[in-house]
Gaussian input, Z-matrix of N, CA and C with variables (Angstrom, degrees):
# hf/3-21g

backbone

0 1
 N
 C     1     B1
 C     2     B2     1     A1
 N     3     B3     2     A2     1     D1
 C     4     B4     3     A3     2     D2
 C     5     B5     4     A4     3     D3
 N     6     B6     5     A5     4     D4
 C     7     B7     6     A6     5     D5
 C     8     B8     7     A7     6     D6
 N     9     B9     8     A8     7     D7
 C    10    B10     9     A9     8     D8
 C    11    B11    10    A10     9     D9
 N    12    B12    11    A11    10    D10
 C    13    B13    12    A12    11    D11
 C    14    B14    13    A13    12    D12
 N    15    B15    14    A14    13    D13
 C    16    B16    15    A15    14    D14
 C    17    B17    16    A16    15    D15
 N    18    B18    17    A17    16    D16
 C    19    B19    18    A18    17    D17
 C    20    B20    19    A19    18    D18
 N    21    B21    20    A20    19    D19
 C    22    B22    21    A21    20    D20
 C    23    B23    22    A22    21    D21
 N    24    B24    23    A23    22    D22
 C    25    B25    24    A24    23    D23
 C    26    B26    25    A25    24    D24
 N    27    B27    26    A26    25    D25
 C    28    B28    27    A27    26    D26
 C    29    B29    28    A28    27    D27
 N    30    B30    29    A29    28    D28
 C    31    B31    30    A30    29    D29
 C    32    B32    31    A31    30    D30
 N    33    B33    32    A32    31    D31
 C    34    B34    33    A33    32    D32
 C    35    B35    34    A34    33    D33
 N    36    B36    35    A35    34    D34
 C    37    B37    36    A36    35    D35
 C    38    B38    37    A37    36    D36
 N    39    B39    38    A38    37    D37
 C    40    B40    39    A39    38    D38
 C    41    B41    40    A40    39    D39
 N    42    B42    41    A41    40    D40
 C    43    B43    42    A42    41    D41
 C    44    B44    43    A43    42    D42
 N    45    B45    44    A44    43    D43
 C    46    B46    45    A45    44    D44
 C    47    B47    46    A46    45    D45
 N    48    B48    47    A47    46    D46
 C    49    B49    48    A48    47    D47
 C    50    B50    49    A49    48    D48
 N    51    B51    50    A50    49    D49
 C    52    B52    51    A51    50    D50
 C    53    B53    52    A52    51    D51
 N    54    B54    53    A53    52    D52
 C    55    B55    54    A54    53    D53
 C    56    B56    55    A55    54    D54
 N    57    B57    56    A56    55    D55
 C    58    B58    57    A57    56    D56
 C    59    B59    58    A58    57    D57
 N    60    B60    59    A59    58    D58
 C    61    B61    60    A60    59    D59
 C    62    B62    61    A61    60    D60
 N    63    B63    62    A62    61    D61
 C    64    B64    63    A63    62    D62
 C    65    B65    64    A64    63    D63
 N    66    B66    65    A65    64    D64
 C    67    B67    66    A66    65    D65
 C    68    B68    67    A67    66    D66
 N    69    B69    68    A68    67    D67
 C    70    B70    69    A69    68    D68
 C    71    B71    70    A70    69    D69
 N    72    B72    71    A71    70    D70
 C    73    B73    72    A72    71    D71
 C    74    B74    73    A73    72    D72
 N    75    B75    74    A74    73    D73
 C    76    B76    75    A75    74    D74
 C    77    B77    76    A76    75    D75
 N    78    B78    77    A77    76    D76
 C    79    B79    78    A78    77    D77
 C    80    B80    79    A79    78    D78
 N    81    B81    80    A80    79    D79
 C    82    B82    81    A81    80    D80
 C    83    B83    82    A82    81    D81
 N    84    B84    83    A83    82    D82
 C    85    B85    84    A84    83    D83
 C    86    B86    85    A85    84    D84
 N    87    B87    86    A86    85    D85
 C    88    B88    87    A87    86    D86
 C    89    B89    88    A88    87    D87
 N    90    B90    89    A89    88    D88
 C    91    B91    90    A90    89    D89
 C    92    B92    91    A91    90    D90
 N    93    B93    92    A92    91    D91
 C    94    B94    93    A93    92    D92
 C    95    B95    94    A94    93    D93
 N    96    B96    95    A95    94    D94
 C    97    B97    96    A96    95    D95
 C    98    B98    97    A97    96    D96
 N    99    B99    98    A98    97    D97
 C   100   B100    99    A99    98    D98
 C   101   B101   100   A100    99    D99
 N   102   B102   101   A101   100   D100
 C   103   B103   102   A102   101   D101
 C   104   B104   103   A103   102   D102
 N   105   B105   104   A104   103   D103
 C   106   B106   105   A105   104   D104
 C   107   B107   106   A106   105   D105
 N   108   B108   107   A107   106   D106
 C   109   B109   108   A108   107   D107
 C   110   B110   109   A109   108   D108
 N   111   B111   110   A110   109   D109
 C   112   B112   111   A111   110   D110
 C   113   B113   112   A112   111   D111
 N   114   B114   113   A113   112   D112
 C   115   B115   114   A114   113   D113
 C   116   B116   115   A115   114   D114
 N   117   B117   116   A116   115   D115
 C   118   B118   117   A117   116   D116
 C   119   B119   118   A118   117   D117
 N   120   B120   119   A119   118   D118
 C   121   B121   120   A120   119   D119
 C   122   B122   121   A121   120   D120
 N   123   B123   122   A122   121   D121
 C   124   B124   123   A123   122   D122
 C   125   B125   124   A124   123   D123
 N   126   B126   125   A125   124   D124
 C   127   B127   126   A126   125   D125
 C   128   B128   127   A127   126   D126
 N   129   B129   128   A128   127   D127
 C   130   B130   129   A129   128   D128
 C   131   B131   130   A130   129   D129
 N   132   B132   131   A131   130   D130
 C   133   B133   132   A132   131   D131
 C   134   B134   133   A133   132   D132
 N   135   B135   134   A134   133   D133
 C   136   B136   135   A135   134   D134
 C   137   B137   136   A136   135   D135
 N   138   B138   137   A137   136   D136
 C   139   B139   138   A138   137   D137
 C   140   B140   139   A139   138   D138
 N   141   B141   140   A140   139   D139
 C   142   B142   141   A141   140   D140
 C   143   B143   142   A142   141   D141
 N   144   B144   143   A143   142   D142
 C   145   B145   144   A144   143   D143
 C   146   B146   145   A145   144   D144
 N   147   B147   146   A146   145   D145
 C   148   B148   147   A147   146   D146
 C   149   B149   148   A148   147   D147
 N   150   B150   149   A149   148   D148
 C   151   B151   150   A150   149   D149
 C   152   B152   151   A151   150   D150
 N   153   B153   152   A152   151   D151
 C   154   B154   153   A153   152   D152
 C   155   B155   154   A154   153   D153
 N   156   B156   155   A155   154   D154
 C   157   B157   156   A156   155   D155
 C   158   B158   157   A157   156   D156
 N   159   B159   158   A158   157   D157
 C   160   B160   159   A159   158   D158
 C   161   B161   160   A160   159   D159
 N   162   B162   161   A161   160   D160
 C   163   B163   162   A162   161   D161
 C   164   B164   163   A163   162   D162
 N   165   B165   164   A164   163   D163
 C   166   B166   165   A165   164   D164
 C   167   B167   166   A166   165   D165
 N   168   B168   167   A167   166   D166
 C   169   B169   168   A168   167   D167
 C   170   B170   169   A169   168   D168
 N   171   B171   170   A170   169   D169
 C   172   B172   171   A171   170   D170
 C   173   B173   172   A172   171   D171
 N   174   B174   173   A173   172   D172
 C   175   B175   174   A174   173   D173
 C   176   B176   175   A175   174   D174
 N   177   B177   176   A176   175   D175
 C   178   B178   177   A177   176   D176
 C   179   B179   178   A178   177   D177
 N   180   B180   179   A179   178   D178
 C   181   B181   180   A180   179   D179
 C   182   B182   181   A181   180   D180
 N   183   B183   182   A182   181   D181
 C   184   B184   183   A183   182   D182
 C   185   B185   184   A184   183   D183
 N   186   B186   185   A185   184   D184
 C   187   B187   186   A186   185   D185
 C   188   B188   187   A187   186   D186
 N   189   B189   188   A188   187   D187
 C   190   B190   189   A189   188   D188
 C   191   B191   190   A190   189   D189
 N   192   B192   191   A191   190   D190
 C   193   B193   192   A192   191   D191
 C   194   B194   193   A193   192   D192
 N   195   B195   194   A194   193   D193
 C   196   B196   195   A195   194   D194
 C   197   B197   196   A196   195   D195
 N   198   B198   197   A197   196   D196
 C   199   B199   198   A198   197   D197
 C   200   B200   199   A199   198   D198
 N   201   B201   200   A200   199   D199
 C   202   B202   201   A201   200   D200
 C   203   B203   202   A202   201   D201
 N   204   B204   203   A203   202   D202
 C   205   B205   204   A204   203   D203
 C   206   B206   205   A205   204   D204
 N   207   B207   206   A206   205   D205
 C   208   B208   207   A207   206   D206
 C   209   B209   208   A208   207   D207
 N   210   B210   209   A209   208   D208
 C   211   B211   210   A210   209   D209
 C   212   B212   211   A211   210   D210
 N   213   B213   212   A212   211   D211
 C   214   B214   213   A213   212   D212
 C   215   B215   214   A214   213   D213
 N   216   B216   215   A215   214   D214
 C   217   B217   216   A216   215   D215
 C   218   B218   217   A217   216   D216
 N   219   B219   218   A218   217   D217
 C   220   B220   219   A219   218   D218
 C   221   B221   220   A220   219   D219
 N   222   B222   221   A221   220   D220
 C   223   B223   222   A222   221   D221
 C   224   B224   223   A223   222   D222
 N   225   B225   224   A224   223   D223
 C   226   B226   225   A225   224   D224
 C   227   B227   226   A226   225   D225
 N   228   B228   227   A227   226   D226
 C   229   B229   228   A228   227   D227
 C   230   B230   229   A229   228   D228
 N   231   B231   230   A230   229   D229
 C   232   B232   231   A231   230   D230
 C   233   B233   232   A232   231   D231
 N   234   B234   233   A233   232   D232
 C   235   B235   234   A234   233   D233
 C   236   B236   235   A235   234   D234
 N   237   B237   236   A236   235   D235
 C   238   B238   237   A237   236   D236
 C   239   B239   238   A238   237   D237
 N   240   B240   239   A239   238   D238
 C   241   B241   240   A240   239   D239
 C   242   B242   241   A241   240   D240
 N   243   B243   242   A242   241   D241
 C   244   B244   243   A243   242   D242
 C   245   B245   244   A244   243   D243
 N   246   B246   245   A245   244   D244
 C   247   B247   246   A246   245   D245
 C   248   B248   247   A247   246   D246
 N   249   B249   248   A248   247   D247
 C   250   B250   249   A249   248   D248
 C   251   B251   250   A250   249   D249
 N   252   B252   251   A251   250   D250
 C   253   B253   252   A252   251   D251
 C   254   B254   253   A253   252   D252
 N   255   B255   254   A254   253   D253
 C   256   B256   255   A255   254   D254
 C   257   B257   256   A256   255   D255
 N   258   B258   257   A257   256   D256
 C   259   B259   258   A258   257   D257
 C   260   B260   259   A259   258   D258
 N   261   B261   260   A260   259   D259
 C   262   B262   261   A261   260   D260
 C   263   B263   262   A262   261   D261

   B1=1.4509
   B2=1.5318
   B3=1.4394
   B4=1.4247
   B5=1.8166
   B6=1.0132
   B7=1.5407
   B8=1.2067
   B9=1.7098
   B10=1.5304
   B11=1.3950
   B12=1.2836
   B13=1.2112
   B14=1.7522
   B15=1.3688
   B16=1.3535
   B17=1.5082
   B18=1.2082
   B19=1.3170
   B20=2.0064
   B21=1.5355
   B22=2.0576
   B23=1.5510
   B24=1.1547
   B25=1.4044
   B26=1.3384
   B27=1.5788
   B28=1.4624
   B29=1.6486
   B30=1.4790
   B31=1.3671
   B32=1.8251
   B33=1.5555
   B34=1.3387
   B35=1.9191
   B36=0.9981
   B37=1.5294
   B38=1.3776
   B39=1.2131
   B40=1.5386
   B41=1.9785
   B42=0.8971
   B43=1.4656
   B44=2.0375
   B45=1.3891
   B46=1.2711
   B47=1.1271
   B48=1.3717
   B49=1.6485
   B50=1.5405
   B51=1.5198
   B52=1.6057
   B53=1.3810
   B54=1.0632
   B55=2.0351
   B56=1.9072
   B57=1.1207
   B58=1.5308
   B59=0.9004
   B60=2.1918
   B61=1.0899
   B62=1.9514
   B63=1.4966
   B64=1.1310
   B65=1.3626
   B66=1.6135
   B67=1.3928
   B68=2.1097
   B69=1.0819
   B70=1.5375
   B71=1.1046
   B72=1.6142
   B73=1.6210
   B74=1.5612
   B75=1.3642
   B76=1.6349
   B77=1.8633
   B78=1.0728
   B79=1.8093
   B80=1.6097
   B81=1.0428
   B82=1.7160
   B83=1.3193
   B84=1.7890
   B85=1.8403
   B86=1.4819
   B87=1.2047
   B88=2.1233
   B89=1.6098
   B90=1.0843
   B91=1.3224
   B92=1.8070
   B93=0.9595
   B94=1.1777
   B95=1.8718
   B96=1.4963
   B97=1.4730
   B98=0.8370
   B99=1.8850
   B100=1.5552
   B101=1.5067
   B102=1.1763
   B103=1.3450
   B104=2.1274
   B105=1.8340
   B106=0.9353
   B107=1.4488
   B108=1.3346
   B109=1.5266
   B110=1.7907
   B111=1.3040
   B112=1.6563
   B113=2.0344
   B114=1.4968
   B115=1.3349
   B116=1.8202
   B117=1.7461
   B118=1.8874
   B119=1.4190
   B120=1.3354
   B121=1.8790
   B122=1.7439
   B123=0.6740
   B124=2.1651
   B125=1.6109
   B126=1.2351
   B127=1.3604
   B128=1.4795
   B129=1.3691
   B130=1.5481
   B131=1.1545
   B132=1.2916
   B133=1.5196
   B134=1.7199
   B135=1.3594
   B136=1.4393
   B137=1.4760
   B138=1.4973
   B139=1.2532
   B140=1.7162
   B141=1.4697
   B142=1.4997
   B143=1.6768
   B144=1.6905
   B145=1.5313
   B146=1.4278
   B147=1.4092
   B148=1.1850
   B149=1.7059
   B150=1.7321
   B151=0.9894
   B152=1.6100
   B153=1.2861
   B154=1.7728
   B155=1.8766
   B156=1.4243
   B157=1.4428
   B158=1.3178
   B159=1.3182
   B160=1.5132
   B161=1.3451
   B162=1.4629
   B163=1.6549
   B164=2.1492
   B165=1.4212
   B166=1.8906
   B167=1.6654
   B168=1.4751
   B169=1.5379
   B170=1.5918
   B171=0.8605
   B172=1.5901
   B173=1.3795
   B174=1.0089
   B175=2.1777
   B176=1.4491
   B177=1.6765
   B178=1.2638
   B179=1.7909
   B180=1.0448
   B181=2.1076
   B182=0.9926
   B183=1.6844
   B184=1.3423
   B185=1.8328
   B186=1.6145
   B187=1.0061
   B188=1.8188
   B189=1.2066
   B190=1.8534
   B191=1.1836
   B192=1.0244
   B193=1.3062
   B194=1.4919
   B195=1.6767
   B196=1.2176
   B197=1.8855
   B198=1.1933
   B199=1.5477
   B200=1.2322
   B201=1.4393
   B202=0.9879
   B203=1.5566
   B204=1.9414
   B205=1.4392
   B206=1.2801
   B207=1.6742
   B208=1.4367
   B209=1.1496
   B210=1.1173
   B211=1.6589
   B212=1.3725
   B213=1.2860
   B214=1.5572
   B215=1.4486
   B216=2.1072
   B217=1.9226
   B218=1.5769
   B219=1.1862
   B220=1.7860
   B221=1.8672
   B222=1.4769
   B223=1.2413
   B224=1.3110
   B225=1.6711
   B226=1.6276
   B227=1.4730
   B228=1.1405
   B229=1.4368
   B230=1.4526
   B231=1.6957
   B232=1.1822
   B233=1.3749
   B234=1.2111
   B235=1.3972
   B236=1.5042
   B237=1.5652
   B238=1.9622
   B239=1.5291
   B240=1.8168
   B241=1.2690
   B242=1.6691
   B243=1.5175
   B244=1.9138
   B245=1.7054
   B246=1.1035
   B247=1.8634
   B248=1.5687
   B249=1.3926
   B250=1.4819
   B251=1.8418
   B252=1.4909
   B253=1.2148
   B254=1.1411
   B255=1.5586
   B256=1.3569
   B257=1.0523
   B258=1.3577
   B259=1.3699
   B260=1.4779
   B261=1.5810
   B262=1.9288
   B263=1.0985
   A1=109.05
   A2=117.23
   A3=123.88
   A4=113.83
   A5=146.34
   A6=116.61
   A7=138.83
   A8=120.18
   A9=111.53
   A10=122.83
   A11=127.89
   A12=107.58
   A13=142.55
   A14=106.51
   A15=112.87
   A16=117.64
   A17=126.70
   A18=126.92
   A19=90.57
   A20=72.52
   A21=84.73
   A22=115.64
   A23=118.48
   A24=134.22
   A25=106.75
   A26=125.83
   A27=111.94
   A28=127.56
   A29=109.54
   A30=120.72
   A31=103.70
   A32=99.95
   A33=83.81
   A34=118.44
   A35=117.13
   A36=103.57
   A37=117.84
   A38=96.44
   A39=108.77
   A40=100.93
   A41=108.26
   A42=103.27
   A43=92.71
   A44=111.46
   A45=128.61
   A46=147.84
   A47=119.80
   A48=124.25
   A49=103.08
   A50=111.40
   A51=100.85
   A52=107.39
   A53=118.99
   A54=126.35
   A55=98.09
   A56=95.06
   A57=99.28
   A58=104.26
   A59=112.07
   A60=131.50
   A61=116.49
   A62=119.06
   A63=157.26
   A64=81.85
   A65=108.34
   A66=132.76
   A67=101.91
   A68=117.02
   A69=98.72
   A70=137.06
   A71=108.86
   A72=121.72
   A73=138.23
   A74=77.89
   A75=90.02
   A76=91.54
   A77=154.77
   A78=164.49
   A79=79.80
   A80=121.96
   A81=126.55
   A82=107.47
   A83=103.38
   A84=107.65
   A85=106.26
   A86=98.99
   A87=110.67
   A88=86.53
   A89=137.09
   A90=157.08
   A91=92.24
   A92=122.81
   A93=115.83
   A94=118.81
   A95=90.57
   A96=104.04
   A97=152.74
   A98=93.55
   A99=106.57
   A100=90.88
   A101=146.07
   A102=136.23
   A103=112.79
   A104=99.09
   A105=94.10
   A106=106.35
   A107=116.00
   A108=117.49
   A109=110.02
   A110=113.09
   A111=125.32
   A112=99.46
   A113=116.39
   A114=98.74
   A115=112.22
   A116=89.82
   A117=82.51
   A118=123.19
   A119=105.98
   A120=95.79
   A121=119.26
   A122=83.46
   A123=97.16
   A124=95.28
   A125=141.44
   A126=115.24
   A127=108.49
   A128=102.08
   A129=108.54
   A130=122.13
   A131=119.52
   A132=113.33
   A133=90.76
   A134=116.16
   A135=100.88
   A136=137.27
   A137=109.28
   A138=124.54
   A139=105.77
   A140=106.70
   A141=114.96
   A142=107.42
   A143=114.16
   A144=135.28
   A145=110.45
   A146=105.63
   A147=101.16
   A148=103.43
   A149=127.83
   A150=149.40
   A151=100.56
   A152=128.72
   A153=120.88
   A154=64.40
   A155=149.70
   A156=121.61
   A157=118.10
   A158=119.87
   A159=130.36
   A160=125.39
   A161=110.53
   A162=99.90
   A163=102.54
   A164=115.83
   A165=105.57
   A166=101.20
   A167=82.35
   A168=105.76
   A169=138.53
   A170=131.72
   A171=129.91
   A172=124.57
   A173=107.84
   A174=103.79
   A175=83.79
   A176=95.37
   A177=101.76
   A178=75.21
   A179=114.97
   A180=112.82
   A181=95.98
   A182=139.41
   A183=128.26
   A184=106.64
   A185=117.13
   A186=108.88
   A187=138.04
   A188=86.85
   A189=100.59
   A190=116.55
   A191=151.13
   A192=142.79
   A193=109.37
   A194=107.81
   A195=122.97
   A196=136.97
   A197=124.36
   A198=105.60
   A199=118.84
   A200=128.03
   A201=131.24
   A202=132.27
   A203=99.52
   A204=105.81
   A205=112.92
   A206=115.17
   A207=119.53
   A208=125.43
   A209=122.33
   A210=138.50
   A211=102.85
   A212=113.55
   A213=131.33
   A214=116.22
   A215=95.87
   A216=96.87
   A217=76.45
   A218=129.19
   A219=138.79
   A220=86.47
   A221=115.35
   A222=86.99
   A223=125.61
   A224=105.53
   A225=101.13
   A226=108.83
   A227=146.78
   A228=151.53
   A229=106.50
   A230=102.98
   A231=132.09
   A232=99.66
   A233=149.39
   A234=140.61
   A235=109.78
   A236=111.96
   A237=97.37
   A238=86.83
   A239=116.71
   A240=103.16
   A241=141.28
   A242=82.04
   A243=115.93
   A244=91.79
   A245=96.29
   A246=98.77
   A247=88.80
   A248=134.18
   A249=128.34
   A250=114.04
   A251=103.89
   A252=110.87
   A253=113.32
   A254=130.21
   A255=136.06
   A256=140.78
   A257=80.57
   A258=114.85
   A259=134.70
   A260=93.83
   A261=88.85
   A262=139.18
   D1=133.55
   D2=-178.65
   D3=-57.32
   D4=106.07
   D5=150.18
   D6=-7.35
   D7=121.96
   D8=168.88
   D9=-30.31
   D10=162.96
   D11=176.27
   D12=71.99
   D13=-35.89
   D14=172.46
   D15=-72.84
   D16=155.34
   D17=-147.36
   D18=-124.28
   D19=122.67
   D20=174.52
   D21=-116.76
   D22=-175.94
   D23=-167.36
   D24=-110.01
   D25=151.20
   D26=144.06
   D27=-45.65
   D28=137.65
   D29=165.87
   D30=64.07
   D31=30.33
   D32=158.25
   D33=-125.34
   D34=146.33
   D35=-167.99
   D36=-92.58
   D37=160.85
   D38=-144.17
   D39=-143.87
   D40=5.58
   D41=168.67
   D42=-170.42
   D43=149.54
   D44=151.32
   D45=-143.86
   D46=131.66
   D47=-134.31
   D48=-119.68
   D49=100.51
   D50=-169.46
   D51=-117.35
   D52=114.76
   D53=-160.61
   D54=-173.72
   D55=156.46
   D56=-178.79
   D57=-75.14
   D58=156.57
   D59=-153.86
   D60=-38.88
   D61=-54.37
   D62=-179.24
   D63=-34.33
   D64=-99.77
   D65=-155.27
   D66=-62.72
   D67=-28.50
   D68=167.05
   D69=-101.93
   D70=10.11
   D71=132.03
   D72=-45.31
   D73=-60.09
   D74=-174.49
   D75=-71.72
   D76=-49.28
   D77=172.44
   D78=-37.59
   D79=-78.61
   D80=-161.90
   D81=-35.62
   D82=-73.37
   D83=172.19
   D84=-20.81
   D85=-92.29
   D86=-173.04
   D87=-29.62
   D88=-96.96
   D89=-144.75
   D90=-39.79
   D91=-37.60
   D92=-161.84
   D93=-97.21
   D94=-26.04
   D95=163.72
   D96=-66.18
   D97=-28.00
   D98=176.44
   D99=-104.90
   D100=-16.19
   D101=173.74
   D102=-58.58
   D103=-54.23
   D104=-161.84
   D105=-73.53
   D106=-21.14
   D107=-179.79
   D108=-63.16
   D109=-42.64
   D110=-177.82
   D111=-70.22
   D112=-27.26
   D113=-173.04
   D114=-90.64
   D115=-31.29
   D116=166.88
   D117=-83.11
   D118=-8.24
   D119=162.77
   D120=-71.05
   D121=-43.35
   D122=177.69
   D123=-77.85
   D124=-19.32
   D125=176.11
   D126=-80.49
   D127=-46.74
   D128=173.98
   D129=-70.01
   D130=-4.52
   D131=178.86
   D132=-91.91
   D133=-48.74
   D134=-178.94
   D135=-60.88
   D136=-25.36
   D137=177.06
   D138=-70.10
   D139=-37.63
   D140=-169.13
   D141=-56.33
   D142=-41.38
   D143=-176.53
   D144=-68.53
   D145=-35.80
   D146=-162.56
   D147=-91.84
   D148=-14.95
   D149=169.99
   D150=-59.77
   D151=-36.57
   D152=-131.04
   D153=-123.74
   D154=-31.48
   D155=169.84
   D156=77.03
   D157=49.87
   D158=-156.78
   D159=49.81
   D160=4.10
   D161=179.20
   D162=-80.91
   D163=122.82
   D164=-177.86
   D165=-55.54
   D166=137.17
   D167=153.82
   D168=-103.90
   D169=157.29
   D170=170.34
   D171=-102.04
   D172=144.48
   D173=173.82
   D174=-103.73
   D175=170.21
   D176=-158.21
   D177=-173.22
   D178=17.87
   D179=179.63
   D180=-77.06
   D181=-39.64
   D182=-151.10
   D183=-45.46
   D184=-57.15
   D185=171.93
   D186=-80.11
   D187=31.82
   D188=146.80
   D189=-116.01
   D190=21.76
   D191=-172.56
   D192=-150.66
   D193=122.59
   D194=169.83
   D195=-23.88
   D196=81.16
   D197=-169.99
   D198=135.22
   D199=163.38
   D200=144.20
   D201=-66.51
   D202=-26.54
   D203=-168.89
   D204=-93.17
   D205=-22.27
   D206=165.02
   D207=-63.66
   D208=-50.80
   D209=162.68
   D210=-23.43
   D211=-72.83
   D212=-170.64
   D213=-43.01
   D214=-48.96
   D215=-175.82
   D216=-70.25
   D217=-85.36
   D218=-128.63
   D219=-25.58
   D220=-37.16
   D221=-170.69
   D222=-97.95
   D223=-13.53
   D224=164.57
   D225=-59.00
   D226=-38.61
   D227=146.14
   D228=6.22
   D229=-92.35
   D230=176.52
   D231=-43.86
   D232=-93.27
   D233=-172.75
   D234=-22.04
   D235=-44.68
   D236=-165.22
   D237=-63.11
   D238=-46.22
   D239=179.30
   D240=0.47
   D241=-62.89
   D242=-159.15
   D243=-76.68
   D244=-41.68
   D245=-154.48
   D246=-77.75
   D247=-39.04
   D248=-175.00
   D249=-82.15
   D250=5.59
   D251=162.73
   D252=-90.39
   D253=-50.58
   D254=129.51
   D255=46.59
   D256=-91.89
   D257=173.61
   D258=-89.45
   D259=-8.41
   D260=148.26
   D261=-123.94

């Protein structure tokens, strides 16, 4: 499994789920939900930074998203965002 935070490519894999057909479906779903939700917050947060050209921006997702605990990732998200803009 990749590290939070570490920065991947298209079409390269990044988690593997080996259990019979049944049971690594249902592993995949979860696996895939919270992945794809954590990879389009950080894309859009990076594209958003890199759009605005040093002028600061604000998030403002907390109130779309269900929770206290979503709120919280959407924005750890957004932060790797910032920091992987950063960093190039």
């Amino acid at each position: 499994m990749v590290e939070d935070g570490t920065l991947v490519f298209s079409n390269e894999p990044v988690v593997t789920v080996r259990a019979n057909m049944i049971e690594a479906q249902f592993i995949e779903m979860a696996l895939l939900a919270n992945f794809n939700h954590a990879t389009l917050v950080t894309t859009v947060a990076k594209r958003i930074i890199t759009a605005a050209n040093g002028i600061p921006v604000m998030k403002f997702g907390a109130r779309k998203v269900r929770g206290v605990d979503s709120a919280i990732e959407a924005s750890k998200y957004a932060y790797v965002g910032d920091a992987l803009e950063q960093a190039m």
